[in-house]
C-alpha positions as CSV (number, residue, x, y, z in Angstrom):
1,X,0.0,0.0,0.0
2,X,2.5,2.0,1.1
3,X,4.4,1.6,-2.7
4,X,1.2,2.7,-4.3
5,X,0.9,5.6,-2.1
6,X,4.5,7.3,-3.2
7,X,3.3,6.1,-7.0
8,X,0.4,8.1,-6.8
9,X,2.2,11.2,-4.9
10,X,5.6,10.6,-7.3
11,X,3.1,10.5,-10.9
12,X,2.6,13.9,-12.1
13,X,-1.0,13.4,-13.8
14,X,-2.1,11.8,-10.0
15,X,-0.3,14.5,-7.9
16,X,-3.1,16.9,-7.6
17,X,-5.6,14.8,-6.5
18,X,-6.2,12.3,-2.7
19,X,-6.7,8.9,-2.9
20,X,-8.1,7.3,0.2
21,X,-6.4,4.3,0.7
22,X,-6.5,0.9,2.2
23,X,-6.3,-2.7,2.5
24,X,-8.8,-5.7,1.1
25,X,-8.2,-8.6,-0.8
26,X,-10.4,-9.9,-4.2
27,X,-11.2,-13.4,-4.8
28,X,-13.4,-13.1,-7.9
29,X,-12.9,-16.8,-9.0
30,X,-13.8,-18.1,-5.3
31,X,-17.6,-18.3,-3.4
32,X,-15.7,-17.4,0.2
33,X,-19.4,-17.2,1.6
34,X,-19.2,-17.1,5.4
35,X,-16.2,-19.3,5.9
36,X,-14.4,-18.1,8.4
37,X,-11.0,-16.9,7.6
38,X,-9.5,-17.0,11.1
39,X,-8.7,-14.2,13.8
40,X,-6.6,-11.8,11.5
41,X,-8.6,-11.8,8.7
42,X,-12.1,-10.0,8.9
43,X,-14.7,-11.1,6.3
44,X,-15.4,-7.7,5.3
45,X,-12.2,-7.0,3.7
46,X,-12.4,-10.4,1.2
47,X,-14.4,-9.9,-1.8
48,X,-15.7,-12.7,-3.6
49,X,-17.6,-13.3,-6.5
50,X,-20.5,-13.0,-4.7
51,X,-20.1,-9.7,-4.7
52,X,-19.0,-9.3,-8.6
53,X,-22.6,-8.2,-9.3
54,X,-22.6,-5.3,-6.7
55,X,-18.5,-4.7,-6.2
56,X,-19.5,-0.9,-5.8
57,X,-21.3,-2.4,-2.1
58,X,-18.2,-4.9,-1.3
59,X,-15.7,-2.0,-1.6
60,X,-17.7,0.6,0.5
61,X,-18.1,-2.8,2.7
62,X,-14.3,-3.3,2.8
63,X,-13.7,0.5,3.4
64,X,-16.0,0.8,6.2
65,X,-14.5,-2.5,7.7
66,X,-10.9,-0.9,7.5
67,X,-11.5,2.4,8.3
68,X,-14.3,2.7,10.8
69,X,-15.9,5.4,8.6
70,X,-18.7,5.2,6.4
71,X,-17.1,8.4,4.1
72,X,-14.6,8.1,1.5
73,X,-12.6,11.3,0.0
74,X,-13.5,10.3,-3.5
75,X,-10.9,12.3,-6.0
76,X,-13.6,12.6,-8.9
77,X,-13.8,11.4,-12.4
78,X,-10.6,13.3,-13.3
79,X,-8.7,11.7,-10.3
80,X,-10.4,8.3,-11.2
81,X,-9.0,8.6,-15.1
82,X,-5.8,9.8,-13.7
83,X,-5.5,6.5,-11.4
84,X,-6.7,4.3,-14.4
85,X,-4.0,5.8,-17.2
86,X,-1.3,5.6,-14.1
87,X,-2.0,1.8,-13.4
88,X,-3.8,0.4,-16.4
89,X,-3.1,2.4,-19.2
90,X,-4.6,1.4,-22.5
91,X,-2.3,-0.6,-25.1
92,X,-2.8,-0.5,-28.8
93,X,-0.9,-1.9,-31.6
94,X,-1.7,-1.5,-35.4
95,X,-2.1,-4.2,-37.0
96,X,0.3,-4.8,-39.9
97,X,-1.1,-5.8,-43.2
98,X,0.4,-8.2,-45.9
99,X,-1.5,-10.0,-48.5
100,X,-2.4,-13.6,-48.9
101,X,0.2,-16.7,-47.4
102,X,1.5,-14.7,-44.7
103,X,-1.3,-13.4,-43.2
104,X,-0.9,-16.1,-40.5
105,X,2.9,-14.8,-40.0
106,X,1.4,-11.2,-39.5
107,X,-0.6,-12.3,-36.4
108,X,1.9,-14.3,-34.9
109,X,4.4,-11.5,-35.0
110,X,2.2,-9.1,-33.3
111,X,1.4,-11.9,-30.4
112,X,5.1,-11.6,-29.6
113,X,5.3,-8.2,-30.0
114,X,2.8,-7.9,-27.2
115,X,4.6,-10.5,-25.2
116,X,7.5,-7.6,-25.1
117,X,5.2,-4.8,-23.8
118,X,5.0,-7.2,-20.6
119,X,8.6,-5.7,-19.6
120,X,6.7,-2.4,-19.3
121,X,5.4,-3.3,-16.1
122,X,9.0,-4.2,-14.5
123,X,10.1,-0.6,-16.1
124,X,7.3,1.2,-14.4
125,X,9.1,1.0,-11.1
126,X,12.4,2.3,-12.0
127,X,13.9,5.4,-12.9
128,X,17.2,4.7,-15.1
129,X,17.5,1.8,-17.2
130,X,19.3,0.5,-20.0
131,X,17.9,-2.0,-22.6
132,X,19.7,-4.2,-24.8
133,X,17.7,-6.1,-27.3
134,X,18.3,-7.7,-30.7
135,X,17.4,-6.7,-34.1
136,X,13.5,-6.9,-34.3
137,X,13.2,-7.3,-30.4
138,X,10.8,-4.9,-29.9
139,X,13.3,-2.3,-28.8
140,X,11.6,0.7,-31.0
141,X,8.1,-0.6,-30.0
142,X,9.0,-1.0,-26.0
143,X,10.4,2.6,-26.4
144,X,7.3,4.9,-27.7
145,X,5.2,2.5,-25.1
146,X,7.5,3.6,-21.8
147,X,6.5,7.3,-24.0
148,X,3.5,6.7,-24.2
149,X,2.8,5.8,-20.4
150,X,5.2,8.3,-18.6
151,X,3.0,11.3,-21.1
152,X,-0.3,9.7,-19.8
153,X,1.5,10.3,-16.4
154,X,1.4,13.7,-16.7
155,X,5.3,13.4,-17.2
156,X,7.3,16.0,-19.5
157,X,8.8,14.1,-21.6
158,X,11.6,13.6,-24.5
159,X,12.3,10.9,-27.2
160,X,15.1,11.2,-29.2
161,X,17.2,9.0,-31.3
162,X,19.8,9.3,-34.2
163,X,17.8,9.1,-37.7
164,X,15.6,11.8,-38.9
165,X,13.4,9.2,-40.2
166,X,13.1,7.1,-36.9
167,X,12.7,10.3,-35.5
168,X,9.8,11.0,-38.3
169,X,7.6,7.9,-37.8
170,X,8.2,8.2,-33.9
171,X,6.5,11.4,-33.5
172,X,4.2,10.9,-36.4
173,X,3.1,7.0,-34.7
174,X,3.0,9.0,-31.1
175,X,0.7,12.1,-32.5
176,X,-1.9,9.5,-33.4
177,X,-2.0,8.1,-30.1
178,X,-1.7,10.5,-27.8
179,X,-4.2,12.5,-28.9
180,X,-4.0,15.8,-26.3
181,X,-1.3,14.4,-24.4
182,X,1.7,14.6,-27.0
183,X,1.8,18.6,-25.8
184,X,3.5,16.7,-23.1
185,X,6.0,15.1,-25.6
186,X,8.9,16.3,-27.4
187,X,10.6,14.1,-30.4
188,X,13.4,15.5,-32.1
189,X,16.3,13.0,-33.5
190,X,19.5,14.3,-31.6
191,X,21.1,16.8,-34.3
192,X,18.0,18.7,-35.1
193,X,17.2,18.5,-30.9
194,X,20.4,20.2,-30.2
195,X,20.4,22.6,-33.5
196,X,16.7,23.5,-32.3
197,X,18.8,24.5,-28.8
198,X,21.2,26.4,-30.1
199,X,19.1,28.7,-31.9
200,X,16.7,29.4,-29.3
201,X,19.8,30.4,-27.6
202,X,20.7,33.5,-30.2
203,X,23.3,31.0,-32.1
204,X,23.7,30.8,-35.7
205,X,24.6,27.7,-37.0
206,X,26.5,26.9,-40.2
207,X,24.3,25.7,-43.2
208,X,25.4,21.3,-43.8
209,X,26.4,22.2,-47.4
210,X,28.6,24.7,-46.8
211,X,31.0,22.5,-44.6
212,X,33.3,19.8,-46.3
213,X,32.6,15.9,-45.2
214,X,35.2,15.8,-43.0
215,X,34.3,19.4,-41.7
216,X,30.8,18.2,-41.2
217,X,31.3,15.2,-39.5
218,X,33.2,16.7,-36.8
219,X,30.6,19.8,-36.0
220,X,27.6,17.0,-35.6
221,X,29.5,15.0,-33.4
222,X,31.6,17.6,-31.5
223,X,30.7,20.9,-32.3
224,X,26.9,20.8,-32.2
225,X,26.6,18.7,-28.9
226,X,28.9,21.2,-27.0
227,X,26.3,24.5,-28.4
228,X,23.8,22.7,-26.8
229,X,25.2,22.3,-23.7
230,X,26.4,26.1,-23.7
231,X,22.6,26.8,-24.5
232,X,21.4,25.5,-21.6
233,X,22.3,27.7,-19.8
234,X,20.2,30.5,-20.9
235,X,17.3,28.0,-22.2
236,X,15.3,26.8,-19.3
237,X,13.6,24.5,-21.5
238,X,13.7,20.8,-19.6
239,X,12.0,17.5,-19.4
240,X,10.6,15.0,-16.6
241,X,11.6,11.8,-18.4
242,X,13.9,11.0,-21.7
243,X,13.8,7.9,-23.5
244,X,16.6,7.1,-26.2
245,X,16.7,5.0,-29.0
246,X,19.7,4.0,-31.0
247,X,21.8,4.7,-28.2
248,X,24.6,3.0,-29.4
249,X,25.1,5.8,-32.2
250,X,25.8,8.4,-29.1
251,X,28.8,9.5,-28.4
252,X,29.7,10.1,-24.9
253,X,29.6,14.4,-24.7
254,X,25.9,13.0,-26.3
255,X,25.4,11.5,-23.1
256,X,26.5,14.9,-20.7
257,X,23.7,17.0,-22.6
258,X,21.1,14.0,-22.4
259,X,21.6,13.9,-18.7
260,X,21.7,18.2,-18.3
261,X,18.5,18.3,-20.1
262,X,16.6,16.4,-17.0
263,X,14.8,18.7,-15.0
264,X,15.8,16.7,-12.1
265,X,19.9,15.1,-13.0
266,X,19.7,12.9,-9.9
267,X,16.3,11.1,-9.8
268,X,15.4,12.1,-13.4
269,X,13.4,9.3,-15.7
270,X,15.9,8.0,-18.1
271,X,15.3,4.9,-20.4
272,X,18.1,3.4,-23.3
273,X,17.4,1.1,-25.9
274,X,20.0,0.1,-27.6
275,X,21.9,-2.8,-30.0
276,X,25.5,-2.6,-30.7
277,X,25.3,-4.4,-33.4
278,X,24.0,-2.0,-35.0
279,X,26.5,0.2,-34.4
280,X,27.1,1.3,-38.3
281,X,28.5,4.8,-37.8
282,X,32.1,5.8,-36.1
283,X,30.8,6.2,-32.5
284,X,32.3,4.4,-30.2
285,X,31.0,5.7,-26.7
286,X,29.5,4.1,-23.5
287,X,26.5,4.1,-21.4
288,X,25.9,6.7,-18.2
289,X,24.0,3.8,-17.1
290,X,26.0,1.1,-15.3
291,X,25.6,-2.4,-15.5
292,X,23.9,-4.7,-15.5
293,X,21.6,-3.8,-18.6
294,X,18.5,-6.2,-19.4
295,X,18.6,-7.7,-22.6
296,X,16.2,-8.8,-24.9
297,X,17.4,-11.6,-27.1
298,X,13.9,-12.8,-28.5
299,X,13.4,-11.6,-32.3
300,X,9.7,-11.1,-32.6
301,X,10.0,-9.3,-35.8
302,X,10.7,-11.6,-38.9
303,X,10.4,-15.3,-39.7
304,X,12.6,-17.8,-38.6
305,X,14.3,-18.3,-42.3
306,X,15.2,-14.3,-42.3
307,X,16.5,-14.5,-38.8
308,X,19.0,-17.0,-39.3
309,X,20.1,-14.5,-42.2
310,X,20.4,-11.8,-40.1
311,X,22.2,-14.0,-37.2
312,X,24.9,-14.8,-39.3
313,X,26.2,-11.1,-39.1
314,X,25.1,-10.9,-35.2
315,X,28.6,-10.0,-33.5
316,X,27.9,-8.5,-29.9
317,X,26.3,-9.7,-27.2
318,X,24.2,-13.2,-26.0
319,X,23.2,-14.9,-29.7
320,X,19.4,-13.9,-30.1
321,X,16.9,-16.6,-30.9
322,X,13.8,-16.2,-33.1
323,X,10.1,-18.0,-31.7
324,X,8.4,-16.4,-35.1
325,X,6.5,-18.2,-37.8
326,X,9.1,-20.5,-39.6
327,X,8.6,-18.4,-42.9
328,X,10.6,-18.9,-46.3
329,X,14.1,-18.7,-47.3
330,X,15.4,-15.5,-48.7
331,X,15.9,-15.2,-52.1
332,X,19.4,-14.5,-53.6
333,X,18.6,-13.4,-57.5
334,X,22.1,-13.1,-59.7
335,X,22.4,-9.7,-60.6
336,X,25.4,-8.6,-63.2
337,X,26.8,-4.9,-62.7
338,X,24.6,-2.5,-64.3
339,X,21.5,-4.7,-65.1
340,X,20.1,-3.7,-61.2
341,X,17.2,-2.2,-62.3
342,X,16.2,-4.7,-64.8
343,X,16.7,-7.0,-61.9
344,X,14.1,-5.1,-59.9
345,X,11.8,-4.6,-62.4
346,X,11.2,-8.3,-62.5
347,X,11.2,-8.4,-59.0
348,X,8.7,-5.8,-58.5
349,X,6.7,-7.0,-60.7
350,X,6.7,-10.6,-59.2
351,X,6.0,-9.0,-55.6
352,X,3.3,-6.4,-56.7
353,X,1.2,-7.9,-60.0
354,X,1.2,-11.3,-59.5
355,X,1.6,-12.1,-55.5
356,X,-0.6,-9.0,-55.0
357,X,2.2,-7.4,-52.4
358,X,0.9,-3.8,-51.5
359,X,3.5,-1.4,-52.9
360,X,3.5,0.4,-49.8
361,X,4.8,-2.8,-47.8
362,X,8.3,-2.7,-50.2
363,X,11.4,-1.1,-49.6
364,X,14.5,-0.9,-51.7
365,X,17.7,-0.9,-49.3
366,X,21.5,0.0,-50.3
367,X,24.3,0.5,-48.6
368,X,25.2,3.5,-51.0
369,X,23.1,6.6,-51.6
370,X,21.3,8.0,-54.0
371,X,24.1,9.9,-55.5
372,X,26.4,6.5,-56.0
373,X,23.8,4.1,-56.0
374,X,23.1,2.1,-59.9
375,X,19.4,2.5,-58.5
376,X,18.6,6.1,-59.4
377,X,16.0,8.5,-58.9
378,X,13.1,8.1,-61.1
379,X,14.0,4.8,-62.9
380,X,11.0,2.8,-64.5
381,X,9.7,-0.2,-62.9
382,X,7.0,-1.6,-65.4
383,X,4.1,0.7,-64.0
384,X,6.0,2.2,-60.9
385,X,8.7,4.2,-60.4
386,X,11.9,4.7,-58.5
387,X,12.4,7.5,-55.4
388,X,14.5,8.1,-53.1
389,X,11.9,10.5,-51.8
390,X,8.5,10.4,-50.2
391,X,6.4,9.4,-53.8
392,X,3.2,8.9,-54.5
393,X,0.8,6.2,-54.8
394,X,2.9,4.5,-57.7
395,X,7.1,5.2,-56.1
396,X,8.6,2.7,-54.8
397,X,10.7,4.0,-52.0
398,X,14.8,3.3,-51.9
399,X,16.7,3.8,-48.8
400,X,20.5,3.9,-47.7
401,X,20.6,1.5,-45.1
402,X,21.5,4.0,-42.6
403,X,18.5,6.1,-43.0
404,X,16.8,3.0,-42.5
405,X,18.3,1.9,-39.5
406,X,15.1,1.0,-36.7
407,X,12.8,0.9,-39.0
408,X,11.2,-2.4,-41.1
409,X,8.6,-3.2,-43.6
410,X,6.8,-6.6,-44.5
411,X,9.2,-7.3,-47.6
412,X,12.8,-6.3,-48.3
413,X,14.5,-6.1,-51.2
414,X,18.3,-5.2,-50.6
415,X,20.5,-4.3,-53.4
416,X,23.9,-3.9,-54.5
417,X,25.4,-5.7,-50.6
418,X,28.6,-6.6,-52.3
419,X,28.9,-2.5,-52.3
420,X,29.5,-1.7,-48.8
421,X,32.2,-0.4,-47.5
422,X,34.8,-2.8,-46.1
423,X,34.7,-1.0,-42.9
424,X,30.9,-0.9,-42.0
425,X,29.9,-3.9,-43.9
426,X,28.8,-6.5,-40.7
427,X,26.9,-3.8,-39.3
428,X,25.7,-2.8,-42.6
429,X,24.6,-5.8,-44.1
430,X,22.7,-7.0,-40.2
431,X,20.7,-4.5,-40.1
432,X,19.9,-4.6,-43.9
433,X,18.4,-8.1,-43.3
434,X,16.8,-7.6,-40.1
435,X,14.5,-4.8,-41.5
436,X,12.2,-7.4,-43.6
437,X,9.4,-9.0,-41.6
438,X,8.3,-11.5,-43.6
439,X,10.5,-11.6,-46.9
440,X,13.9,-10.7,-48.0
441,X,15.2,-10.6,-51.6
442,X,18.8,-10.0,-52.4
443,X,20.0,-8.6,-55.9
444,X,23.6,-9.6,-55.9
445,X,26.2,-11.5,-53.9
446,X,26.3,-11.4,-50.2
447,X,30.5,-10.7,-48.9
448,X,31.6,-13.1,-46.6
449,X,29.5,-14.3,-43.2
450,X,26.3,-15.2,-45.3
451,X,23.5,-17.8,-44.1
452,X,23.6,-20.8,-45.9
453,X,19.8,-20.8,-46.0
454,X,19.3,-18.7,-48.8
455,X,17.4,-19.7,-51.7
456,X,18.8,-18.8,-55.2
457,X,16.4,-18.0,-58.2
C-alpha cells in the first residue's frame, strides 16, 4: 500500500488529487461465503464473487471495515482517469497488413510483439534503465510505449534517437496516439534536438552544405553537442523523463547534454534502448548507465528463415533466438553490374502484380546513396517508379541503409550488398536483413559471413 501511495504522490498526472487508501483482498474466482478466515482476517475486507454483481457495495463494505468510517474522500472522475491511465493504461498496436500466405505470419508476429510490452510493467518501477535487445526485439516498439505511459502520467517528456526518419515515424506514430497528451511530448532525433537549442539560444549555426565531409562530421558529433550544452544555460527548456533509441550511435559528450536536459539530473526518468550491433557509424562511446543492462534476445519481428540471415552477421552480445513463424528462405537473384534495375523490375513485378504485395509494404535498401547508387531516382519499374523521396501512390521507396536503420517493412528487397564499404559492412549488411518481416530478396552476392539458408532464383 505503502508503494502505491508514493506512485500516486511521485506520478505527475495523480499528484493533484487524494486517494483514500486501504487494504482488502479480491477473490473473484472463489464463493468465500461465510467461511471463516481465522482471527486476523475479517470477512469484510475479502471480496468474492458474490459480490462481482454489486462490487460498488463490497468496496464501500471493505472500506468501512478498514476504516471505521462510512465516508470516503473520493478524488472525482478526473482523479479516477488519472488513477486508471497511471496503473492500467490502454495498449494499442496497429495491426500490420500483408497479402495472402502470410497473413498467418502477420498475427503471430504481433502476439510476440505484445509478449515484449509485458517488460513495461518491470520498467514502471524504475527510474534509469538501459535495454539491450536484438534486431526486431521490440526495442523501438517498447520505447514509444515507456513514451507513451510516462506522457499519460502527466510526465514532460523527450524521445530522441539518431535518424531523422526514426525520429519522423516516432512522432508521427506517437501524434496519433496520444491525442491531447503529446503537448506533453517532445521528439526530435539528436542533431536537429540540439540545433533546435542552439538557436533558441541566439546561435547561428552553419548551413550542412557549406561544410566539407570531413568538416561536417566533426561539427555534428563535436561541435553541435557542446552549443547545446552552452545553451542550456540560458534555455530553461527541460523534461521530466527522456527515452533514447539507438543509443549506441551516441557519443559520450551525447550523453553529458542527455543527462543536463533532465529537470531533475539525480532522480530524473531516463530509459536506453539500444543494439551494438547496429552500431554502423564511427561512435564508439558508452552508457551513463551502469551495469547490469537487461537484454532482450527474442526476435519477434521476422520469420525464422530471415533470422538466421540476419544472425549470421550478429557480432555482440548473447546470440538472439527467433520464436516467429518458420517463414521462407530469402531469395538471392544473380544480378550482373549495371543490369540492377532490370533486376528489380522483375522483381517488383513478381512482388506487386502477380503475388498482389501492396506497394506500400516494399522497400529498396542500399548501402550506398542515392548519389552512388546504380538505383537512381526516377527509374521505371513496369508501372512504378523509383524514389529516393516520399512518392506517391505508384514510387517505390529506396533507402540507404543507414536512414533506415530502426525501422522495417513486411518485404525487403536489398540491393547492391557486395557494395559496402569494407569498414561498416557486418553492421551494414545486419541491419539490412533484419528490416524485412516476412520476406527478404537480395539482388547480388552477399560478402563473406552469409547464411547458408538462402534460396537462389
Amino acid at each position: 500500500m505503502y508503494a502505491l501511495r508514493d506512485k500516486l504522490r511521485d506520478a505527475p498526472g495523480t499528484r493533484p488529487f487524494t486517494y483514500p487508501l486501504g487494504r482488502a483482498v479480491a477473490f473473484p474466482d472463489v464463493l468465500v461465503g461465510d467461511t471463516a478466515l481465522g482471527p486476523a482476517a475479517s470477512r469484510d475486507l475479502v471480496i468474492d464473487s458474490r459480490d462481482l454483481s454489486g462490487l460498488a457495495r463490497g468496496v464501500e463494505r471493505a472500506w468501512r471495515a478498514f476504516t471505521g468510517s462510512d465516508t470516503i474522500a473520493r478524488p472525482g472522475d478526473a482523479g479516477v482517469a488519472a488513477l486508471v491511465a497511471l496503473l492500467r493504461p490502454t495498449i494499442e498496436l496497429a495491426r500490420p497488413g500483408l497479402a495472402g500466405a502470410i497473413k498467418g505470419e502477420r498475427d503471430e508476429l504481433l502476439r510476440l510483439t505484445e509478449q515484449q510490452i509485458a517488460l513495461l510493467d518491470f520498467l514502471g518501477s524504475h527510474r534509469r534503465v538501459a535495454i539491450s535487445g536484438t534486431a526486431g526485439s521490440g526495442k523501438t516498439v517498447l520505447a514509444l510505449e515507456q513514451v507513451h505511459r510516462l506522457a499519460r502520467q502527466g510526465f514532460r517528456v523527450l524521445f530522441t534517437c539518431y535518424t531523422k526518419a526514426l525520429a519522423a515515424w516516432a512522432r508521427e506514430s506517437l501524434g496519433r496516439d496520444l491525442g491531447p497528451d503529446m503537448n506533453r511530448v517532445v521528439v526530435n532525433n539528436y542533431h536537429d534536438l540540439a540545433a533546435d537549442f542552439a538557436r533558441r539560444s541566439g546561435m547561428t549555426l552553419p548551413a550542412e552544405r557549406e561544410l566539407s565531409a570531413e568538416d561536417a562530421a566533426y561539427f555534428f558529433a563535436n561541435t553541435l553537442p557542446q552549443h547545446l550544452l552552452d545553451a542550456l544555460a540560458g534555455v530553461p527548456d527541460r523534461f521530466d523523463a527522456i527515452v533514447v533509441d539507438e543509443g549506441q550511435d551516441f557519443a559520450d559528450i551525447w550523453w553529458v547534454t542527455i543527462e543536463a536536459l533532465l529537470a531533475d539530473a539525480q532522480s530524473g526518468v531516463l530509459f536506453i534502448f539500444y543494439d551494438d550491433n547496429q552500431r554502423i557509424f564511427s561512435v564508439r562511446g558508452g552508457y551513463p548507465i551502469p551495469p547490469p543492462h537487461f537484454s532482450l534476445t527474442h526476435n519477434c519481428r521476422t520469420t525464422q528463415r530471415i533470422h538466421e540471415a540476419a544472425a549470421a552477421y550478429h557480432t555482440s552480445g548473447p546470440p538472439p533466438d527467433c520464436r516467429g513463424p518458420e517463414g521462407r528462405p530469402p531469395v538471392v537473384v544473380d544480378v550482373a553490374p549495371g543490369e540492377e534495375v532490370a533486376a528489380l523490375r522483375k522483381v517488383v513485378h513478381t512482388l506487386v502484380v502477380e503475388e498482389g504485395v501492396p506497394l506500400d509494404d516494399l522497400v529498396v535498401l542500399t548501402p550506398r546513396g542515392s548519389k552512388t547508387s546504380r538505383l537512381p531516382e526516377g527509374a521505371r519499374l513496369g508501372n512504378f517508379t523509383l524514389t529516393w523521396g516520399d512518392g506517391g501512390p505508384d514510387a517505390l521507396r529506396c533507402r540507404s541503409i543507414q536512414a533506415f536503420k530502426e525501422l522495417e517493412r513486411p518485404v525487403v528487397i536489398l540491393a547492391e550488398p557486395e557494395r559496402a564499404h569494407a569498414a561498416s559492412r557486418i553492421p551494414l549488411l545486419h541491419v539490412a536483413l533484419s528490416r524485412a518481416q516476412h520476406q527478404l530478396i537480395i539482388l547480388g552476392a552477399l560478402p563473406p559471413g552469409e547464411s547458408p539458408q538462402l534460396e537462389a532464383r
